[in-house]
C-alpha positions in Angstrom: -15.4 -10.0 -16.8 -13.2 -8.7 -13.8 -13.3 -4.9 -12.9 -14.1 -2.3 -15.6 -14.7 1.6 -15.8 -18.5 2.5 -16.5 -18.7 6.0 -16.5 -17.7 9.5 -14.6 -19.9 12.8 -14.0 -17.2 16.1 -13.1 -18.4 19.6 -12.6 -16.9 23.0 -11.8 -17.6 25.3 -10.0 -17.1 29.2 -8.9 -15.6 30.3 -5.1 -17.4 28.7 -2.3 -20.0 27.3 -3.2 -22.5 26.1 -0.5 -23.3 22.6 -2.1 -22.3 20.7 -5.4 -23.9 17.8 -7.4 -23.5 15.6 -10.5 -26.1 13.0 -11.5 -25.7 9.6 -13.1 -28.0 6.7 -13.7 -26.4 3.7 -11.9 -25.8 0.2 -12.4 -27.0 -2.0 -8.8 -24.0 -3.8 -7.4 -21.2 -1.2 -8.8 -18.7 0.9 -7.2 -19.2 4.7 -6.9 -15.9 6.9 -6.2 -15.9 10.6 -5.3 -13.4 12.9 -5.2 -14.1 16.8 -3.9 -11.6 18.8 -4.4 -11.2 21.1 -1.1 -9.4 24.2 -2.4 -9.0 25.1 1.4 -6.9 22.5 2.6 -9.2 20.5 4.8 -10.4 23.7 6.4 -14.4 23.1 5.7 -16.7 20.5 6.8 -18.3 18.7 3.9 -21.5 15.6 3.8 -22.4 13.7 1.1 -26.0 12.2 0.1 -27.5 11.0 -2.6 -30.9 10.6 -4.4 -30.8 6.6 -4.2 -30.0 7.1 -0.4 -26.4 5.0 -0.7 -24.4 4.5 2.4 -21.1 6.8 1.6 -17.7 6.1 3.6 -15.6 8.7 3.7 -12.0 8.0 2.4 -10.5 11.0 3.6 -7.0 11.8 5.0 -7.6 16.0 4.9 -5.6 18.3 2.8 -7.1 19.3 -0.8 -8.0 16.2 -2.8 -10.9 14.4 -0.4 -12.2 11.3 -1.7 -15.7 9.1 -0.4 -16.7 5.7 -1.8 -20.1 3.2 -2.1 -20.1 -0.4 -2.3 -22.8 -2.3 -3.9 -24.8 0.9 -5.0 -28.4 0.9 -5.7 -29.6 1.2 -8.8 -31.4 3.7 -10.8 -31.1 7.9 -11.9 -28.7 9.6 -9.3 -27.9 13.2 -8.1 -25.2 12.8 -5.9 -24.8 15.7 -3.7 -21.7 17.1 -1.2 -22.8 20.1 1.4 -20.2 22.7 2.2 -19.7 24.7 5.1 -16.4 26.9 5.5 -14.0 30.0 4.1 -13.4 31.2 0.6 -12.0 28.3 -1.6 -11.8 26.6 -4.8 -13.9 23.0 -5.2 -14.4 20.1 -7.6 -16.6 17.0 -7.4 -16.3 14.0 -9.7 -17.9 10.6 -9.4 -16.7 7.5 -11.2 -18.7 4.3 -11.5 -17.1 1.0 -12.0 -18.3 -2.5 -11.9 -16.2 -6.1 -10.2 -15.5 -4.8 -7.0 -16.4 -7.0 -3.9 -20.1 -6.0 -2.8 -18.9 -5.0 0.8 -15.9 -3.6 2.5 -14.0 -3.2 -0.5 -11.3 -1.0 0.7 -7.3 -2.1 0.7 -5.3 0.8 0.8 -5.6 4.1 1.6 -2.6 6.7 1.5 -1.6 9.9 0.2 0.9 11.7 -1.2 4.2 12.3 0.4 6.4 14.4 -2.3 3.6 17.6 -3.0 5.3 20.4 -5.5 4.3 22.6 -8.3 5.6 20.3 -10.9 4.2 16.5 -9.1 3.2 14.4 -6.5 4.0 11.2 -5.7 2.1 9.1 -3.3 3.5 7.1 -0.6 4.8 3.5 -1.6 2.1 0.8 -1.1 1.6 -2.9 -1.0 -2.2 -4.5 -2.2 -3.0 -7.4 -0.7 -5.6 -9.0 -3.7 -4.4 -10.1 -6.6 -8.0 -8.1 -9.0 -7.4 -4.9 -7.6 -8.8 -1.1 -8.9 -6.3 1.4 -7.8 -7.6 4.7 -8.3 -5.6 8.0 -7.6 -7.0 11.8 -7.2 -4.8 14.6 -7.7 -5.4 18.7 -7.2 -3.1 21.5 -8.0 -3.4 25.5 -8.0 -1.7 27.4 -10.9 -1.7 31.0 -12.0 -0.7 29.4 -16.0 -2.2 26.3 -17.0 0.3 23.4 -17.6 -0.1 19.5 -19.0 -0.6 16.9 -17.1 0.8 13.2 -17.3 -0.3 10.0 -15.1 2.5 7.4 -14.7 1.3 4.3 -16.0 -2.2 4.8 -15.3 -5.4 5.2 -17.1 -6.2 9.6 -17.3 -9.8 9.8 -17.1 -10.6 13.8 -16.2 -8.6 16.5 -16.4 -10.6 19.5 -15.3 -9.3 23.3 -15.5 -11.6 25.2 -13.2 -11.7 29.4 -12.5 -9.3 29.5 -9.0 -8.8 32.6 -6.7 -7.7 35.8 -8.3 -5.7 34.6 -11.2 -5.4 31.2 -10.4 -6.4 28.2 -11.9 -7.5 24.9 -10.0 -7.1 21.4 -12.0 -8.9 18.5 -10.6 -7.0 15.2 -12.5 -7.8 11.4 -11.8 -6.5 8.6 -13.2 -7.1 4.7 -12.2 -5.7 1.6 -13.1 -7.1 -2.4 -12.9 -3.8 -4.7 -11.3 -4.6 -8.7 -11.8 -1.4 -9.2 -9.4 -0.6 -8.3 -5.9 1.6 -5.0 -6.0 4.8 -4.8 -3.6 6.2 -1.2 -2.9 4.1 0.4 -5.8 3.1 4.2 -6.3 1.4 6.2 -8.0 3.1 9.4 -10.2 1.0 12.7 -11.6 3.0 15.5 -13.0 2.1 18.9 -13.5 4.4 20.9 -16.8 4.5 24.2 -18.2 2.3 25.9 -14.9 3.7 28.7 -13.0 3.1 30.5 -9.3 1.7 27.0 -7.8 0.2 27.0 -4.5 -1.5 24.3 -3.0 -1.1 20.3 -4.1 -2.0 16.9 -3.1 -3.0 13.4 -3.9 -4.9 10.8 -2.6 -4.8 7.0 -3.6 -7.4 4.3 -2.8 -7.5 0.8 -3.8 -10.3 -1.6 -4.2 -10.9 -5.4 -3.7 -11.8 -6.8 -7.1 -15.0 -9.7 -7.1 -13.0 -13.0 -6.7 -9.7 -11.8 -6.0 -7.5 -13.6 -4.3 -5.5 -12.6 -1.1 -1.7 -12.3 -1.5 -0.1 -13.9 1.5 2.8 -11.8 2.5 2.1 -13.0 6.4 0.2 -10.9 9.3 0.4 -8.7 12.4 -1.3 -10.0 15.1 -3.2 -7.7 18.1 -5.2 -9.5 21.2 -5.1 -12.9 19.1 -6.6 -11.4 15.9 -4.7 -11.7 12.4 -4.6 -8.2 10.8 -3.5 -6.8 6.9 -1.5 -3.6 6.7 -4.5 -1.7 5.1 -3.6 1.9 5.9 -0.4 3.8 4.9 0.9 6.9 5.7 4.2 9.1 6.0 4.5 7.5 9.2 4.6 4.1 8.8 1.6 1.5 8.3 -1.3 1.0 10.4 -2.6 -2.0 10.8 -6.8 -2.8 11.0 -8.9 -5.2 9.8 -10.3 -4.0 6.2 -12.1 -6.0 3.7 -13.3 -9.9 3.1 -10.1 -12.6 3.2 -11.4 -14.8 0.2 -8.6 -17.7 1.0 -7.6 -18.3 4.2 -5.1 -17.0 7.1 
């Protein structure tokens, strides 16, 4: 059936808060997705845990939109749970549920946003390596007016306006899309219209190794003998790791 949405759970919240949950009755097998949305930056320490006691990997390159991840998740009703410690700030968590993905290290690419601005981000440009892919892409922005907001070519699943500092006003906006084909050079788009007196901004993209997929040979790096995939991309330049099965060969 390849890889399909099955359901989100978002909540707002007020200034600092000390912990925030959202519950959901999972499917065993699936993929769970979190975003929090860190309104100081990457200036508080933050754990997850959950009811079902799933193993969460943290997907997290700092700055406001944070995101964490469970492969193969147990099954059964869920409170999923992030504990806060740190300064004043605006937060959001959302979890997203989706079945198809690979049952274990199911992670391709990680990067972030490079262009950050009152009006958009775009992330950093981004090769996939699987021809069944879930790309999903968390975006954050601070406003003093509320504006609209567009995904490029993506599925918009949650768009959430939340009370920020003073007069502000947070949004917490994710979109996602399924790719059947390798993707060479692509990004990821979300544009913010009609706000005023921005602040903060960021975005973080992930994507995910769909059940069966099929690796796109573009060749390898090499370190001490070992064949390697460019899984990690940042303003800097790849970095190369092992990350996720090879389901053809080398």
């Amino acid at each position: 059936m390849g890889i399909l949405f099955v359901q989100s759970a978002h909540t707002p919240t007020s200034t600092s808060p000390a912990s925030l949950s959202v519950s959901l009755t999972n499917v065993a097998g699936n993929l769970l997705v979190l975003e929090f949305r860190d309104g100081s930056g990457g200036g508080v320490t933050w754990t997850i845990s959950d009811t079902l006691g799933n193993t969460w990997v943290k997907a997290d390159l700092g700055g406001v939109a944070r995101c964490a991840y469970v492969a193969n998740c147990k099954a059964g009703a869920n409170t999923i749970t992030i504990s806060i410690t740190g300064s004043a700030f605006t937060a959001y968590l959302g979890v997203w549920e989706f079945s198809g993905l690979v049952l274990s290290n199911p992670l391709d690419v990680l990067t972030a946003s490079v262009t950050n601005s009152l009006t958009r981000n775009n992330s950093n440009n981004f090769n996939t390596n699987y021809d069944n892919e879930l790309i999903f892409s968390a975006a954050s922005f601070s406003l003093a007016q509320p504006g609209t907001c567009t995904w490029s070519s993506f599925t918009h699943d949650s768009l959430s306006v939340l009370p920020g500092v003073g007069s502000g006003n947070t949004y917490g906006a994710t979109g996602f899309r399924i790719v059947t084909t390798g993707q060479t050079n692509a990004n990821t788009r979300f544009a913010m219209t009609g706000g005023t007196s921005g602040s903060s901004s960021a975005m973080t993209v992930l994507s995910f190794i769909g059940a069966g997929a099929n690796f796109v040979n573009r060749g390898h790096l090499t370190k001490s003998g070992t064949r390697l995939r460019t899984s990690i991309w940042s303003t800097g330049g790849a970095v190369a790791q092992p990350c996720g099965p090879v389901s053809t060969p080398w």
